[in-house]
Backbone bond lengths (Angstrom), bond angles and torsions (degrees), N, CA, C in turn:
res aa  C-N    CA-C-N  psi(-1)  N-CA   C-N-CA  omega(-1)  CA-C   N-CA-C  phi
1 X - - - 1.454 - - 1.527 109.08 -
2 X 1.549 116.09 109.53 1.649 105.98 154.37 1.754 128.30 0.42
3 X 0.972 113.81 130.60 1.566 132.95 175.22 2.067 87.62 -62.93
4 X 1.363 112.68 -68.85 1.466 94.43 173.60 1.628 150.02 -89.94
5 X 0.995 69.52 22.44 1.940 91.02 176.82 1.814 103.55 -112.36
6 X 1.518 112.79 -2.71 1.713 94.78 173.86 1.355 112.65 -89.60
7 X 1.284 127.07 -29.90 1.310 142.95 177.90 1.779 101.47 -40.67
8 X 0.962 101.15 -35.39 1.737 112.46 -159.67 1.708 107.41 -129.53
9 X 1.315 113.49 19.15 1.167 127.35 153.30 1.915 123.91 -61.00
10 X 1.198 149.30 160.85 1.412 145.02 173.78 1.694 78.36 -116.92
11 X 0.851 100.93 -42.53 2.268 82.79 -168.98 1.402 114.28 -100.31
12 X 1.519 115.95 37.87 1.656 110.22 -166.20 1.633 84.80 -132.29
13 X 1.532 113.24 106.76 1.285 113.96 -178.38 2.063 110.32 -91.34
14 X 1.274 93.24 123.75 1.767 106.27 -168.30 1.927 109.04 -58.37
15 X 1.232 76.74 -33.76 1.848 101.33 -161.83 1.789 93.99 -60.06
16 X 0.991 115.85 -81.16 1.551 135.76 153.85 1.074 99.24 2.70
17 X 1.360 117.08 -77.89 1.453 122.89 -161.06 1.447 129.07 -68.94
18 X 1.162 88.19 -28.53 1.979 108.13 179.55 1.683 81.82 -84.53
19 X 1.416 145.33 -74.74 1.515 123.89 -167.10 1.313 108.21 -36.16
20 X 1.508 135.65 -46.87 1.264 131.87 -165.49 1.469 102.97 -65.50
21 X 1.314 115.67 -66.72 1.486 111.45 -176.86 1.630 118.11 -35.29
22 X 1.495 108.98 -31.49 1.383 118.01 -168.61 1.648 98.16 -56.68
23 X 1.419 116.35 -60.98 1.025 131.18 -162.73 1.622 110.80 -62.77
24 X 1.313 110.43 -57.32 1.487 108.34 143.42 1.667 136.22 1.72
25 X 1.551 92.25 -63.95 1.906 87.84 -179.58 1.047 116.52 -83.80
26 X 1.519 127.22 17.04 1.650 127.65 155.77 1.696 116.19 -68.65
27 X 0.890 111.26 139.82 1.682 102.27 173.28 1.562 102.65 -173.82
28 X 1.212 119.19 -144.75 1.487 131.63 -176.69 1.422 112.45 -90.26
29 X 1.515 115.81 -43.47 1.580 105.46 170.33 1.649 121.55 -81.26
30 X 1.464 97.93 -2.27 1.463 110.56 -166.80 1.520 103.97 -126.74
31 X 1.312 134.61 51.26 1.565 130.52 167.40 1.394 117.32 -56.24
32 X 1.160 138.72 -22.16 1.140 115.95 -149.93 1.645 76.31 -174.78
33 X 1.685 106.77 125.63 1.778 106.34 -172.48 1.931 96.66 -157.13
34 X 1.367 108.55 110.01 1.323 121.43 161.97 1.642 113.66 -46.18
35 X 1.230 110.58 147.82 1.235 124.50 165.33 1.950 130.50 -21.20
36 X 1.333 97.95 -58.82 1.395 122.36 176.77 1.870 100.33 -71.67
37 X 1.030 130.65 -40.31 1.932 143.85 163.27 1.357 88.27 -49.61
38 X 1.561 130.87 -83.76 1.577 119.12 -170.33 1.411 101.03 -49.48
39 X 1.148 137.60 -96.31 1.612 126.10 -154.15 1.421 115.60 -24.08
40 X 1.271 113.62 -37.95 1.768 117.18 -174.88 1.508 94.60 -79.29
41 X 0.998 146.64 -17.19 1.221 149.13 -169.42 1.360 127.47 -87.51
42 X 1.373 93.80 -37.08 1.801 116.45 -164.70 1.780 83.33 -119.75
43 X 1.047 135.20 -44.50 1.502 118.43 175.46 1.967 95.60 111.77
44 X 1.513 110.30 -18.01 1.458 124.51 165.94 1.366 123.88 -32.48
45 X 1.357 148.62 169.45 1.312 142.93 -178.14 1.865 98.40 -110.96
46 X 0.566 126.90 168.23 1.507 133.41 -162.80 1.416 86.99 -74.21
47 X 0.975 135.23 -64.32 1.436 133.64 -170.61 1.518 106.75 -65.35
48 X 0.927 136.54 -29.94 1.357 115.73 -158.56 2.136 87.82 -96.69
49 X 1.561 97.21 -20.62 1.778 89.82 175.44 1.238 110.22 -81.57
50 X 1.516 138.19 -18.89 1.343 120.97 163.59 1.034 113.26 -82.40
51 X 1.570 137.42 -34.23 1.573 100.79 168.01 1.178 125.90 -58.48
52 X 1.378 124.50 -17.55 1.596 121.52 -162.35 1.730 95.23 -77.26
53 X 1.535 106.10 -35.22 1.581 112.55 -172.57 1.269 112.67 -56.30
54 X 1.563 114.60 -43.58 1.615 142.88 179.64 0.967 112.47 -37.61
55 X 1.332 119.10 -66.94 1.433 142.03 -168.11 1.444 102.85 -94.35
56 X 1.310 145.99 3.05 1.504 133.78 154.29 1.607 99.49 -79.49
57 X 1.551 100.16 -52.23 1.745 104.05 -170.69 1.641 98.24 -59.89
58 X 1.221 152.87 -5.74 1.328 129.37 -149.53 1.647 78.18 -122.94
59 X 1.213 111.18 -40.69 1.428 115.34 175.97 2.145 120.61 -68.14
60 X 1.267 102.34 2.27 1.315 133.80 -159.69 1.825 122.58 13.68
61 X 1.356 81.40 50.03 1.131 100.76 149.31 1.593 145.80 -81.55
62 X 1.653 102.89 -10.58 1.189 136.50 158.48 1.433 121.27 -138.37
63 X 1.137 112.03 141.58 1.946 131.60 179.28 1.717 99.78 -101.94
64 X 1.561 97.73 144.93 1.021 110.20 -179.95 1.598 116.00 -137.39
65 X 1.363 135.52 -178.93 1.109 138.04 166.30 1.827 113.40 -128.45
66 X 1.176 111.73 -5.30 1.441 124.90 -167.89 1.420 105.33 95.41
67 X 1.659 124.93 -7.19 1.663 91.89 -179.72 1.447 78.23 -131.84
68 X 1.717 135.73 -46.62 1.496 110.93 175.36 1.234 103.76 -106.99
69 X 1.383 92.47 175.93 1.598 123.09 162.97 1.542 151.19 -115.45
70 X 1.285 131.46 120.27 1.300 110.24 -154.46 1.629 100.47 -132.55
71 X 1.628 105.25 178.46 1.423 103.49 170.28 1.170 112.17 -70.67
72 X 1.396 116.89 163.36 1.790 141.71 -166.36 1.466 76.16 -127.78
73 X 1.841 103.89 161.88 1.125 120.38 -178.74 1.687 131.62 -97.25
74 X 2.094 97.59 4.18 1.027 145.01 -171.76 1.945 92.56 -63.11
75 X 1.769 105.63 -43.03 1.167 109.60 -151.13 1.593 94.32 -72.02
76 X 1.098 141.62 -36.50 1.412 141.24 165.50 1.648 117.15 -5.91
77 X 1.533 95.18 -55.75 1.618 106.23 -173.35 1.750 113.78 -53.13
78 X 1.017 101.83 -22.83 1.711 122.31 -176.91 1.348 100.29 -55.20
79 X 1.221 116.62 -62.03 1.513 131.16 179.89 1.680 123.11 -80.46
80 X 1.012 90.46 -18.94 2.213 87.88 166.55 1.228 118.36 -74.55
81 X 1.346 133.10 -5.90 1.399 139.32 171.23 1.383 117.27 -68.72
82 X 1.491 105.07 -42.39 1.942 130.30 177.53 1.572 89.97 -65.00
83 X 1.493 117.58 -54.85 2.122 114.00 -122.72 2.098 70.65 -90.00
84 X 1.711 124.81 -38.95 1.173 84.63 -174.21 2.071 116.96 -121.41
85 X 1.436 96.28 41.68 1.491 84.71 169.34 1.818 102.96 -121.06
86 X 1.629 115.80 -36.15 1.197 104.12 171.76 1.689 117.42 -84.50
87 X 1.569 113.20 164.03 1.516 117.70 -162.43 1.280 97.53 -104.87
88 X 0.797 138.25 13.05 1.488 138.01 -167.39 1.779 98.35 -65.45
89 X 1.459 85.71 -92.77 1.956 105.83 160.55 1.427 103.54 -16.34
90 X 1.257 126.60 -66.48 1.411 126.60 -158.98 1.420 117.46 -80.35
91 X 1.567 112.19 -22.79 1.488 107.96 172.90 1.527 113.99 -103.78
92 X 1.186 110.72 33.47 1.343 124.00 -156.93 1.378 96.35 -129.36
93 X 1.249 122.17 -36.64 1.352 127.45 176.16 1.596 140.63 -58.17
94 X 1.217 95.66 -14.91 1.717 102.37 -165.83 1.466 82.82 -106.26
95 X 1.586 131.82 -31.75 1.700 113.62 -172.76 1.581 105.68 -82.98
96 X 0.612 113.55 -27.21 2.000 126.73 157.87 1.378 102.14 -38.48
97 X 1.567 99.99 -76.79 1.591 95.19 -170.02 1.565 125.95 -73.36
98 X 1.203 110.12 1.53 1.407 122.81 -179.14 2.119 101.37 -95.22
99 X 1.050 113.37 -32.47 1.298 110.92 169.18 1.414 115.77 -97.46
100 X 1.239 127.50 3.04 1.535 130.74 170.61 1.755 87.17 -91.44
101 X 1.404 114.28 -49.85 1.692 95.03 -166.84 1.884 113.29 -75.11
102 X 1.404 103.07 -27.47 1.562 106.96 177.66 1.860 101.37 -50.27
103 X 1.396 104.82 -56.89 1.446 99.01 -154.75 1.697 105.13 -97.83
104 X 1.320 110.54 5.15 1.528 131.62 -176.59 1.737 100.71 37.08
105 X 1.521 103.20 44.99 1.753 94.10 159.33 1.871 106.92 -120.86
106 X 1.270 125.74 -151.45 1.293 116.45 151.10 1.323 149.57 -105.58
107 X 1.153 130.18 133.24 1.485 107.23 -159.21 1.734 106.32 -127.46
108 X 1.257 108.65 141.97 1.711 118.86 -160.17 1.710 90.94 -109.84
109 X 1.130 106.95 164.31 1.614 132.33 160.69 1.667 109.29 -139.43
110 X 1.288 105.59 114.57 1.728 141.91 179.27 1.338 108.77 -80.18
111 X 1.641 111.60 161.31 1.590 123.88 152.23 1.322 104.07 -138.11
112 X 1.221 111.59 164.05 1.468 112.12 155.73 1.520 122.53 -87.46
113 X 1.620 124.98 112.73 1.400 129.34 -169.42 1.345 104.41 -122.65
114 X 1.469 118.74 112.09 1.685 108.04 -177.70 1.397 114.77 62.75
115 X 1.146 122.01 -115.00 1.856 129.21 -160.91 2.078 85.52 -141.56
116 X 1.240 97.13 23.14 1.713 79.33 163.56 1.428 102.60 -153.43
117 X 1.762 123.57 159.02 1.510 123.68 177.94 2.602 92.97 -94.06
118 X 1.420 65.59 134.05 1.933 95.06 168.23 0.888 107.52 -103.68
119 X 1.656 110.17 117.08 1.495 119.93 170.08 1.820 119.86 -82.08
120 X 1.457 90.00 118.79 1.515 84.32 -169.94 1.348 108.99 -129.25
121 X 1.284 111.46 45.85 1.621 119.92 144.20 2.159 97.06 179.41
122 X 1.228 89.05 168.38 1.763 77.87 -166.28 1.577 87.91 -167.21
123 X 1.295 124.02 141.65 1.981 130.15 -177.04 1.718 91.41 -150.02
124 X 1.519 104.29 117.89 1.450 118.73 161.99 1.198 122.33 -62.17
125 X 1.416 129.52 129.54 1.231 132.22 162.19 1.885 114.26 -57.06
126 X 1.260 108.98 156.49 1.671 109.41 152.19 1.754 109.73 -25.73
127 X 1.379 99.36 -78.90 1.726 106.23 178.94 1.573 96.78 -77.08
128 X 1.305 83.33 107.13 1.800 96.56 152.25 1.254 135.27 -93.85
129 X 1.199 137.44 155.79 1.188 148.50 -150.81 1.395 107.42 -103.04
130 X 1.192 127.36 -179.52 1.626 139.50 -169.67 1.461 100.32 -115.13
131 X 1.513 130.07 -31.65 1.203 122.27 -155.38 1.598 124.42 -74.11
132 X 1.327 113.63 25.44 1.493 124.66 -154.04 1.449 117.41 8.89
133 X 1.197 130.88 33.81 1.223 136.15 158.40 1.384 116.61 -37.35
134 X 2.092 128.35 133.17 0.901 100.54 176.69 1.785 89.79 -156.03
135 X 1.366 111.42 -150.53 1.562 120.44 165.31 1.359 113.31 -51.28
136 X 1.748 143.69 118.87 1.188 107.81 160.87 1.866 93.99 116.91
137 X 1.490 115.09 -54.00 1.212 117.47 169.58 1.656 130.73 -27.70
138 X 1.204 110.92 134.64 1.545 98.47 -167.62 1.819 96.35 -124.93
139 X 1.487 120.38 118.36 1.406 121.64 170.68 1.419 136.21 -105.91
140 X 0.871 148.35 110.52 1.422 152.60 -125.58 2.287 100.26 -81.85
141 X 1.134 102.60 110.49 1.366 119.76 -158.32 2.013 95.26 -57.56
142 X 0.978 120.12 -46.73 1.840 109.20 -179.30 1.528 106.96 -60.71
143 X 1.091 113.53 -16.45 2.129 94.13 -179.91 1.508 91.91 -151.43
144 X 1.433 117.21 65.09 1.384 110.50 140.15 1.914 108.14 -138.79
145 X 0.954 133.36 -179.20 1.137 132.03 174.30 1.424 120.15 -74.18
146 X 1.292 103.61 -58.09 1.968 108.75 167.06 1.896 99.80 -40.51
147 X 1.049 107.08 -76.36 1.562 121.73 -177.31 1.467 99.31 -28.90
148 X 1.278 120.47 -36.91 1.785 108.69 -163.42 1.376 97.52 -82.89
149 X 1.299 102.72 -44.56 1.721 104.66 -155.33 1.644 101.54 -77.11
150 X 1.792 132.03 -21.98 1.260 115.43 169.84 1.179 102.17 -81.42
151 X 1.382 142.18 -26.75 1.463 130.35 -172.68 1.934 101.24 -71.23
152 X 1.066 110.57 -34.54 1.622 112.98 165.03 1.477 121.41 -42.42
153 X 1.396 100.71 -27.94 1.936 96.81 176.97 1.277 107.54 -112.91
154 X 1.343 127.13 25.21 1.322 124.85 143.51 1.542 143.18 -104.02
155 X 1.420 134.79 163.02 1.058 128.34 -145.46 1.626 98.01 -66.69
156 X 1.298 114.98 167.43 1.719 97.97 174.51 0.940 111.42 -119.83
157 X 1.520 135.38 55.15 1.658 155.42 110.77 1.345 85.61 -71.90
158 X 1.146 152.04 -80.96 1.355 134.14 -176.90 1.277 122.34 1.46
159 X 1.434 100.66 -91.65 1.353 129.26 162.84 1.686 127.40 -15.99
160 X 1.754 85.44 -58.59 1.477 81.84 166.85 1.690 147.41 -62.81
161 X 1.393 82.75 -46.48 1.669 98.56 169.27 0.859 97.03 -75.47
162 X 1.451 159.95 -45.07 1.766 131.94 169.80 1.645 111.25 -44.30
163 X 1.103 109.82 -56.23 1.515 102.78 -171.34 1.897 108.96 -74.36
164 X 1.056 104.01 -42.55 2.055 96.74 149.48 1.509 129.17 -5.22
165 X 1.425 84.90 -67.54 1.854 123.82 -165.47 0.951 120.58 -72.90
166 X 1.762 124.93 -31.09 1.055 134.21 -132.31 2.000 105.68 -135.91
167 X 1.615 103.08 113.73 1.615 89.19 -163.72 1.643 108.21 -74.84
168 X 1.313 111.93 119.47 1.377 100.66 173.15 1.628 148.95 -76.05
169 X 1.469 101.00 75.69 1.260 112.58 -142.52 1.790 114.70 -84.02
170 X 1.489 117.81 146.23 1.250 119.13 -152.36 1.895 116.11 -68.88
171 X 1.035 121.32 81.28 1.799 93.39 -166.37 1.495 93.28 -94.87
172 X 1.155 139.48 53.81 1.419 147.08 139.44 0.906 111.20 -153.46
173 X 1.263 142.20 179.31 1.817 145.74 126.63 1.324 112.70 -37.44
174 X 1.310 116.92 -43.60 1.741 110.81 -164.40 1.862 98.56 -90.79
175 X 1.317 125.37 10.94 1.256 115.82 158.82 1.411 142.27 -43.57
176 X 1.312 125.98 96.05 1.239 114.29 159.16 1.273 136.96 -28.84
177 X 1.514 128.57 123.40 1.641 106.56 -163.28 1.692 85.05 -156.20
178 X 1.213 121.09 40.15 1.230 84.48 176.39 2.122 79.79 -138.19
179 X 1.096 103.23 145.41 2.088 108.39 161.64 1.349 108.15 -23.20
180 X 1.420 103.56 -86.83 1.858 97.87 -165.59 1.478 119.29 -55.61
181 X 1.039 114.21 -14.59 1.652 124.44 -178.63 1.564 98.45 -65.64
182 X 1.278 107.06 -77.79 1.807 130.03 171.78 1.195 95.13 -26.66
183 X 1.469 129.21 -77.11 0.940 141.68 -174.32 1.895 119.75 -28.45
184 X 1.059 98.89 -74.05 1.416 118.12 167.66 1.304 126.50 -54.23
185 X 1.095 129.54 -20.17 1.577 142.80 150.52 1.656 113.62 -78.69
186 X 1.351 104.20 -33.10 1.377 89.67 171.76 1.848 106.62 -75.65
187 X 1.637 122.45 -75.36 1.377 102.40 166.89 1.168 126.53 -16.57
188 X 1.629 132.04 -65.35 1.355 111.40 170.33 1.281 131.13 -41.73
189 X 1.469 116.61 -29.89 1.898 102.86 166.52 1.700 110.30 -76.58
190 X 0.884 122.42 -22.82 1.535 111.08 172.70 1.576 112.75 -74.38
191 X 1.231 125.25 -14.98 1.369 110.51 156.50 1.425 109.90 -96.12
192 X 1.088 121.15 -76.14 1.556 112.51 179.49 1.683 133.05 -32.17
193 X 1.772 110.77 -42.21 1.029 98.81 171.20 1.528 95.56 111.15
194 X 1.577 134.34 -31.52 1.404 122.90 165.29 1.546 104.06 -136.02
195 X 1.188 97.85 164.02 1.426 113.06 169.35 2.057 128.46 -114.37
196 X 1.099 102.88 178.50 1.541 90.75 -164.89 1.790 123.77 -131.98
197 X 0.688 148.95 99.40 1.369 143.02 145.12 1.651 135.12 -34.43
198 X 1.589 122.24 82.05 1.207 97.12 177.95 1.196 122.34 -124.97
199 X 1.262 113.02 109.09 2.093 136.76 -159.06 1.983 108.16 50.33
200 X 1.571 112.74 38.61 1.249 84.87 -157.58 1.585 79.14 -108.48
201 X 1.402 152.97 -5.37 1.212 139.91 165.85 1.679 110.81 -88.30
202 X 1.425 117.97 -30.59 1.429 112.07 170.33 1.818 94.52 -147.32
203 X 1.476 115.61 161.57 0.955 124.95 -162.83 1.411 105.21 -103.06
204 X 1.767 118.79 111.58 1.320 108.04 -174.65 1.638 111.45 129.26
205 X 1.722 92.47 -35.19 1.730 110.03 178.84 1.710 112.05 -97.76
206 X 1.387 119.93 118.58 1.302 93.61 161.34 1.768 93.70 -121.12
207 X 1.718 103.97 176.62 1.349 105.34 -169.93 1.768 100.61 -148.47
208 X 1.363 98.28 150.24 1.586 97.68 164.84 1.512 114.96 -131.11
209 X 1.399 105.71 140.14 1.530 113.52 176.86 1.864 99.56 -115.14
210 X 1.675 82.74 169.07 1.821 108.88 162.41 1.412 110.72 -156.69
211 X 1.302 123.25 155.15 1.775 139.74 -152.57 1.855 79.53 -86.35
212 X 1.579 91.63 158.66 1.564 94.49 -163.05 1.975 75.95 -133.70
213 X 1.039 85.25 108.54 2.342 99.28 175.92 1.609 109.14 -91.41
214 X 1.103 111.13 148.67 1.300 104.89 -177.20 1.478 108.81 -109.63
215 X 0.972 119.28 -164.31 1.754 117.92 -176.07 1.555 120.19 -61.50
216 X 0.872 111.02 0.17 1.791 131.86 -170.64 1.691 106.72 -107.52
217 X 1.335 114.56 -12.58 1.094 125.64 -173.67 2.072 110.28 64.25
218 X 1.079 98.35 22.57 1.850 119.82 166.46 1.677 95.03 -79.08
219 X 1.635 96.30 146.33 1.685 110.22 167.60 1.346 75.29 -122.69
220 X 2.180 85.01 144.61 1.271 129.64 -150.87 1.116 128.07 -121.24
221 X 1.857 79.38 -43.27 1.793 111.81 -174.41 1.450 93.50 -153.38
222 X 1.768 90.71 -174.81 1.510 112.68 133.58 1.589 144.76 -158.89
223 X 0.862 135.28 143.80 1.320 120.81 -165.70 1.797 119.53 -117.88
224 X 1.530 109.46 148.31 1.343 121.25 -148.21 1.409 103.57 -128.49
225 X 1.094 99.84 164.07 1.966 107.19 166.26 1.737 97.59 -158.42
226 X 1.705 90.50 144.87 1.056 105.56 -178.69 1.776 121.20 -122.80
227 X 1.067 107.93 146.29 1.679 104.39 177.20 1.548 123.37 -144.62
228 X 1.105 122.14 159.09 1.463 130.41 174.49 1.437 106.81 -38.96
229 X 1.742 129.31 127.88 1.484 117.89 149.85 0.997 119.94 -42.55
230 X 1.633 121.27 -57.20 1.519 112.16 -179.98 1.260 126.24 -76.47
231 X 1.212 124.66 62.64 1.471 103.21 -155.81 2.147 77.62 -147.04
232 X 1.551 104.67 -46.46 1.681 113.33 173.97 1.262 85.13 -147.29
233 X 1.528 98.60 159.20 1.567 113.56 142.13 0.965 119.95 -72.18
234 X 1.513 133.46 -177.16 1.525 139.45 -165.67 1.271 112.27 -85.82
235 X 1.602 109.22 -34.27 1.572 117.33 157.06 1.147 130.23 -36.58
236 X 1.817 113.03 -57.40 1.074 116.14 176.55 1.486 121.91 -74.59
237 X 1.502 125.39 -17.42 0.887 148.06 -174.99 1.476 106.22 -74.75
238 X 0.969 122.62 -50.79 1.539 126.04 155.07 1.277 121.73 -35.05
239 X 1.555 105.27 -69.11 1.230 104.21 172.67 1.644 138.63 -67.70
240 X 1.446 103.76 -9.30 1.690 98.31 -177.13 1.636 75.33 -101.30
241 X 0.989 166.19 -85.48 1.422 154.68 -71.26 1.626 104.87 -138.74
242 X 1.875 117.26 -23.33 1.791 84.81 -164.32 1.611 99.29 -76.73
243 X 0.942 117.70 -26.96 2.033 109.59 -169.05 1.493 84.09 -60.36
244 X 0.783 144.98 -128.63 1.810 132.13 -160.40 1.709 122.16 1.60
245 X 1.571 80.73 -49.50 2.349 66.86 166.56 1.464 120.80 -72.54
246 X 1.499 110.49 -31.58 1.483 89.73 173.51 1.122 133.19 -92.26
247 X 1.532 118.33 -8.13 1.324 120.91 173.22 2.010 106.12 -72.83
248 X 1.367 113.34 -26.23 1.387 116.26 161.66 1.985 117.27 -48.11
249 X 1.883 81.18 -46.16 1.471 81.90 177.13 1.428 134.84 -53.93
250 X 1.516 98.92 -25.94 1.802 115.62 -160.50 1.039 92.04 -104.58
251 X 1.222 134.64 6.40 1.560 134.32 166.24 1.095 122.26 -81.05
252 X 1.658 96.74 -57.81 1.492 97.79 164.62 1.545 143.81 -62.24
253 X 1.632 102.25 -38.47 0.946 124.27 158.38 1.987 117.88 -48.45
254 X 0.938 107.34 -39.35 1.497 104.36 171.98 1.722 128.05 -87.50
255 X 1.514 88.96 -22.16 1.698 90.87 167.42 1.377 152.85 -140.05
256 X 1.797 91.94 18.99 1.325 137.60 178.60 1.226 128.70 -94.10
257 X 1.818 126.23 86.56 1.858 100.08 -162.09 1.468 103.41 -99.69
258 X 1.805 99.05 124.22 1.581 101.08 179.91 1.448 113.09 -91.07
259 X 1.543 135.94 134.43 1.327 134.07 -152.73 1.508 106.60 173.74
């Protein structure tokens, strides 16, 4: 539903929606967020974010101490409805784990949700990674690899007004942060066909993705693998690993319905 048509909806409950968002600004850079953190977060007035906090924590959906707040393990249930009625996740899983064990690194499957890619299935390599990446994970689409390669199959007025909109904020030093940069990595996956990560979401990790099309020749998804800096360069990393990501891709793409 339109951003301005819910306001003035009879069946679009506001209340609802502001709890969800609440729950929302928990994540990996945000574990644990005081009262005055939600309002700046949610855009809420202090009051209307502690009741919403009130009534998640009483509903225990959130834990508290009296000054922060964090996720409860209550919130899980939210997400078992997705992991076991749609197949996506589930038929998605065994080509994951078959290219996490081929190339023994890890490899994620993305969407595009809002202004960020959702990881919605993910298989650890042998060498695991630091980035606690998992089900549910949400990564900010201008500097991750998933993020490049779905923003690659969209129009680029798209593109633009996402990256417009969207503050490009540093979570390394080696972050990309500026439009034409973004920009130019994304074009490069529309010719090449993948896109790249190098240490700019965690320092140490780089990763490569490609858009995962389905039988319609529609992008759907995308799927990534990640590995140690020290372990190859990105060069080499290219070269031992993308023919395995994309044949992952055409896997999925052929027998995965995302919907």
């Amino acid at each position: 539903m339109p951003d301005e048509h819910r306001a003035h909806s009879r069946d679009f409950v506001a209340s609802l929606d502001k709890g969800l968002k609440v729950l929302l600004c928990f994540d990996r850079k945000h574990p644990r967020l005081n009262l005055s953190e939600v309002a700046r977060l949610t855009g809420y007035s202090p009051a209307t974010a502690r009741r919403l906090l009130m009534t998640l924590q009483a509903l225990d959906y959130l834990h508290g101490d009296g000054k922060h707040f964090w996720v409860a393990p209550r919130t899980l249930l939210l997400a078992r409805p997705y992991l076991t009625s749609r197949p996506a996740a589930q038929l998605a899983q065994p080509v994951l784990d078959l290219l996490a064990e081929r190339t023994r690194q890890s490899a994620s499957l993305g969407i595009l949700l809002d202004k960020d890619v959702l990881i919605i299935a993910r298989s650890t390599g042998r060498r695991t990674l630091s980035t606690g990446l998992g089900i549910g994970s949400r990564l900010p689409a201008y500097c991750s690899s998933l993020g490049r390669a779905l923003l690659s199959t969209l129009p680029m007025e798209d593109v633009t007004n996402y990256l417009a909109s969207t503050a490009l904020e540093p979570w390394t030093p080696k972050t990309t942060r500026t439009i034409a940069a973004v920009t130019a990595h994304v074009t490069r996956c529309r010719i090449t066909g993948w896109a790249e990560c190098n240490e700019e979401l965690e320092l140490g990790v780089r990763s490569i993705a490609v858009p995962v099309h389905n039988t319609a020749g529609e992008a759907v998804a995308a799927v990534s693998l990640s590995v140690r800096a020290e372990r190859m360069t990105m060069q080499a990393f290219e070269e031992t690993h993308l023919g395995a990501i994309r044949e992952a891709g055409r896997r999925l793409g052929a027998t995965v319905p995302f919907d």
